[in-house]
NUKEVEX-106380 format. One record per residue: x, y, z of N, C-alpha, C in turn; residue in three letters. Coordinates in nm, 2 decimals, decimal comma. Layout:
BEGIN
> n_u n_v n_w ca_u ca_v ca_w c_u c_v c_w drenvex
> X Y Z X Y Z X Y Z ALA
...
! end
This chain:
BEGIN
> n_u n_v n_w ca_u ca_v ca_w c_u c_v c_w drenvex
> -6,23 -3,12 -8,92 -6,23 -3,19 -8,79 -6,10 -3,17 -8,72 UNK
> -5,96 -3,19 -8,79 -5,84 -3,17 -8,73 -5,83 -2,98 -8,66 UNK
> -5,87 -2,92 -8,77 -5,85 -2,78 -8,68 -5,94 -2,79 -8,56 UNK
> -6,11 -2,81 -8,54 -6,17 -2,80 -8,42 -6,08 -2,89 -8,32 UNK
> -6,01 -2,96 -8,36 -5,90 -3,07 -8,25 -5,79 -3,01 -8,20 UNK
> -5,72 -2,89 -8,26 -5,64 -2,81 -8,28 -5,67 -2,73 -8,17 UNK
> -5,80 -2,67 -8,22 -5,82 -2,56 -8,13 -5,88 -2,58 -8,04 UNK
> -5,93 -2,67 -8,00 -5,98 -2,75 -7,82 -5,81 -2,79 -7,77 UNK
> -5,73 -2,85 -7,78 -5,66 -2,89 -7,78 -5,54 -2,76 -7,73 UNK
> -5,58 -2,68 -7,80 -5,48 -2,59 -7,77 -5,53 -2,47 -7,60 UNK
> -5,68 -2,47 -7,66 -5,73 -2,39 -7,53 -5,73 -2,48 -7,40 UNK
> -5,70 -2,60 -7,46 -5,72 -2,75 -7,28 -5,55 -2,69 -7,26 UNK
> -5,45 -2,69 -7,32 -5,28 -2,63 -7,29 -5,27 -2,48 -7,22 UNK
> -5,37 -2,39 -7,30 -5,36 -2,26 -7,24 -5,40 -2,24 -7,10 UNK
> -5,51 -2,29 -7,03 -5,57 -2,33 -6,92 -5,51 -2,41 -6,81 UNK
> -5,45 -2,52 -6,86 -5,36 -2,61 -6,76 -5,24 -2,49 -6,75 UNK
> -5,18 -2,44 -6,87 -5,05 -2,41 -6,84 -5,03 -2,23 -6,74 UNK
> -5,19 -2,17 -6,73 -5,19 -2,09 -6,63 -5,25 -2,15 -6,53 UNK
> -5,31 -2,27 -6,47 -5,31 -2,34 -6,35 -5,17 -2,40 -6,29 UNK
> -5,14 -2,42 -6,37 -4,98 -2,50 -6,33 -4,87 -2,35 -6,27 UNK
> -4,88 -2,29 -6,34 -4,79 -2,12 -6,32 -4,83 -2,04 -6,22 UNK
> -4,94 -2,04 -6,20 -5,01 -2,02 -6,05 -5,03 -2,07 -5,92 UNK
> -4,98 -2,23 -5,94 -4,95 -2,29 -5,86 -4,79 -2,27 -5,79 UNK
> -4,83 -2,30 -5,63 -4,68 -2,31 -5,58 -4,55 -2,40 -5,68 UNK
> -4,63 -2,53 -5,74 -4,53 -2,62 -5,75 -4,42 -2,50 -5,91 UNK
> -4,55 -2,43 -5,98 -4,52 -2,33 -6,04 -4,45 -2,22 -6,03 UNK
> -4,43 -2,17 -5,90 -4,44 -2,04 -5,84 -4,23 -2,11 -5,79 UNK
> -4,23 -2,23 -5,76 -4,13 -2,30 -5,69 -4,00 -2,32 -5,86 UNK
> -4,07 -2,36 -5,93 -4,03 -2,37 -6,05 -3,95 -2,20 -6,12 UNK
> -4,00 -2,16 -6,12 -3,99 -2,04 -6,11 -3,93 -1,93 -6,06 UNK
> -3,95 -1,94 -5,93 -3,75 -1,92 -5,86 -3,63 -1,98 -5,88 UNK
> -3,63 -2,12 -5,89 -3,55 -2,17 -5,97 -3,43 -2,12 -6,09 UNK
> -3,53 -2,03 -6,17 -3,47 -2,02 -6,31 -3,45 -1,85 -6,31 UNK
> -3,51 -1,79 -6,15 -3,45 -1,66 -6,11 -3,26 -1,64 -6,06 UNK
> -3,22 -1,51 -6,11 -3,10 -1,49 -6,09 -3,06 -1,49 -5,92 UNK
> -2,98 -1,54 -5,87 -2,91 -1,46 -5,78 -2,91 -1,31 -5,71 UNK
> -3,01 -1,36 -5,55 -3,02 -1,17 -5,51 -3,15 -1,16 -5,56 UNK
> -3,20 -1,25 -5,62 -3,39 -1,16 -5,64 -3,41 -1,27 -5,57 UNK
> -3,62 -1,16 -5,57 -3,69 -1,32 -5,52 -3,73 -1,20 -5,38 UNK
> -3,82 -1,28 -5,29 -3,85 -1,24 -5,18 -3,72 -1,23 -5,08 UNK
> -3,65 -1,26 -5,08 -3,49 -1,20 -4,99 -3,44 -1,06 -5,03 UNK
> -3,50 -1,02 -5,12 -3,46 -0,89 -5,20 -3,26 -0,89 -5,20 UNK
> -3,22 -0,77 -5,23 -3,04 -0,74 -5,27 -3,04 -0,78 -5,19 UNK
> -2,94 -0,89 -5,19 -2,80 -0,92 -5,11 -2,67 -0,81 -5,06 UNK
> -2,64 -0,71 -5,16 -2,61 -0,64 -5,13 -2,67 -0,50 -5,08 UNK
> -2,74 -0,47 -5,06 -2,81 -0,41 -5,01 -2,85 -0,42 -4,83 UNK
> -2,84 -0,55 -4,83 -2,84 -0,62 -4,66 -2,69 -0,63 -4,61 UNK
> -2,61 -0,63 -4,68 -2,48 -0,67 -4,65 -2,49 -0,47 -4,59 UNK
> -2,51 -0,43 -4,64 -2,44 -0,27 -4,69 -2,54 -0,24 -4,49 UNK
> -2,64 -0,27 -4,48 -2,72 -0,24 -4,37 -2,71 -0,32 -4,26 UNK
> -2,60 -0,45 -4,30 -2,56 -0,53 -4,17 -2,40 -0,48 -4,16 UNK
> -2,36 -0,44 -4,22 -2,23 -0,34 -4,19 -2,23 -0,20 -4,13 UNK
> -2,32 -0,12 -4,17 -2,38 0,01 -4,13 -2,46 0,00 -3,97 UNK
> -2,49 -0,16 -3,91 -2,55 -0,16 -3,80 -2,41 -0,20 -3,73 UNK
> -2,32 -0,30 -3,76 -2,23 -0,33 -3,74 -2,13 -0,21 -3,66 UNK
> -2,11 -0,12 -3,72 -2,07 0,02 -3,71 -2,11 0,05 -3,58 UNK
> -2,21 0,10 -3,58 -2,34 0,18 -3,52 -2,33 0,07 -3,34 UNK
> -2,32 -0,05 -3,36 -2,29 -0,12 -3,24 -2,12 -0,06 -3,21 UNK
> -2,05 -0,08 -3,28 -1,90 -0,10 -3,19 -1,92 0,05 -3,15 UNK
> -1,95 0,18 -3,18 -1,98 0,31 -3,17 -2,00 0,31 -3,02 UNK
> -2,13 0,26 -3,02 -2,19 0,22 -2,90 -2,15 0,19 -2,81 UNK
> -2,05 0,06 -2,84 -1,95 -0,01 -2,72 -1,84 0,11 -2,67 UNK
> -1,81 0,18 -2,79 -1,69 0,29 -2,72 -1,75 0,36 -2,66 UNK
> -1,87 0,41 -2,67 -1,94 0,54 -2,60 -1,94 0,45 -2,44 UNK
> -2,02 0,32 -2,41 -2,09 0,25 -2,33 -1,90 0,27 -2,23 UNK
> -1,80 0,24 -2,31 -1,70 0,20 -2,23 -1,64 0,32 -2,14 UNK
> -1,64 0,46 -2,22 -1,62 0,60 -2,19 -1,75 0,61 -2,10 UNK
> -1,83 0,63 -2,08 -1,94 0,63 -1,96 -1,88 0,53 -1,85 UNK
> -1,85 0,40 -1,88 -1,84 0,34 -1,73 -1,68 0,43 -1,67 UNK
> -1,58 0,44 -1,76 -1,45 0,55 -1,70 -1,50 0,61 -1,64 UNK
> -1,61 0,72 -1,66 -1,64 0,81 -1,59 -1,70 0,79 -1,49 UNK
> -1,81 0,70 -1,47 -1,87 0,67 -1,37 -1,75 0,60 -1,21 UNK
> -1,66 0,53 -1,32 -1,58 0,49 -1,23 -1,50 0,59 -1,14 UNK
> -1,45 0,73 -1,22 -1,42 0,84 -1,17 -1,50 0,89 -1,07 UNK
> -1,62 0,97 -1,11 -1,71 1,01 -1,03 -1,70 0,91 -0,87 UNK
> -1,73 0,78 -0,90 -1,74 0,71 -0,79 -1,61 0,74 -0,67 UNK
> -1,46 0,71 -0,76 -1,34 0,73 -0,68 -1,36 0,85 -0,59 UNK
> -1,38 0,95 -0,66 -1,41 1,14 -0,59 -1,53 1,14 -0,48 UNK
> -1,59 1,06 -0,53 -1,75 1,06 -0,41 -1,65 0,96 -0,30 UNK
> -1,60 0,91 -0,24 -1,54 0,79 -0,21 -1,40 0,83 -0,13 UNK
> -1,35 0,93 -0,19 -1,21 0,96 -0,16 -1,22 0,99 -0,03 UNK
> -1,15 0,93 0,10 -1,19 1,00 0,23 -1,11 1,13 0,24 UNK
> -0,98 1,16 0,17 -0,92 1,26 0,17 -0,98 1,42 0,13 UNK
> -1,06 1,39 0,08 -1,13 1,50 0,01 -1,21 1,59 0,12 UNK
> -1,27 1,49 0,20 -1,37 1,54 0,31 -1,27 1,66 0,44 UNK
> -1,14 1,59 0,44 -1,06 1,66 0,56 -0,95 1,81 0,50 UNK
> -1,05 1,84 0,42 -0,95 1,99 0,36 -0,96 2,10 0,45 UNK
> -0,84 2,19 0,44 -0,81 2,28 0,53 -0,90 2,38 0,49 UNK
> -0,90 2,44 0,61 -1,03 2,52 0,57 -0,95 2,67 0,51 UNK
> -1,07 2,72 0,39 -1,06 2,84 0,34 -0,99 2,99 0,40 UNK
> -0,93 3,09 0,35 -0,86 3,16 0,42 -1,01 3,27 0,38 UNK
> -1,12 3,25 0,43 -1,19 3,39 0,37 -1,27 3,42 0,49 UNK
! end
């Protein structure tokens, strides 16, 4: 009688304890007792290394964006310049 009690007893534990593990409150438990850097956020470093690498890639940007407005500013001075228009004329 004690073993058939054993062995219902044990299959009622095996049953709860994959409903319980499948559950969020499970699923929550669970992360918990995960390392640092896993988990659905994936590497930490990994993100750092790709928010540095975009980091870059912006100031890059800003130097190019800054060298274009010089020039534009140039261009504009030359289009602009009234001196330019009254040149002597060619000896040809």
């Amino acid at each position: 009688m004690w073993v058939l009690t054993v062995v219902l007893v044990g299959a009622l534990l095996v049953t709860l304890t994959a409903i319980v593990v499948d559950s969020p409150l499970g699923r929550s438990i669970a992360r918990r007792f995960e390392p640092e850097g896993t988990g659905p956020g994936g590497d930490v470093k990994q993100l750092q290394q790709q928010v540095d690498l975009l980091e870059g890639e912006v100031e890059e940007l800003h130097r190019t964006l800054a060298g274009l407005r010089d020039e534009v500013q140039f261009v504009h001075r030359l289009l602009e310049d009234p001196s330019r228009k009254k040149r002597p004329p060619s000896p040809a």
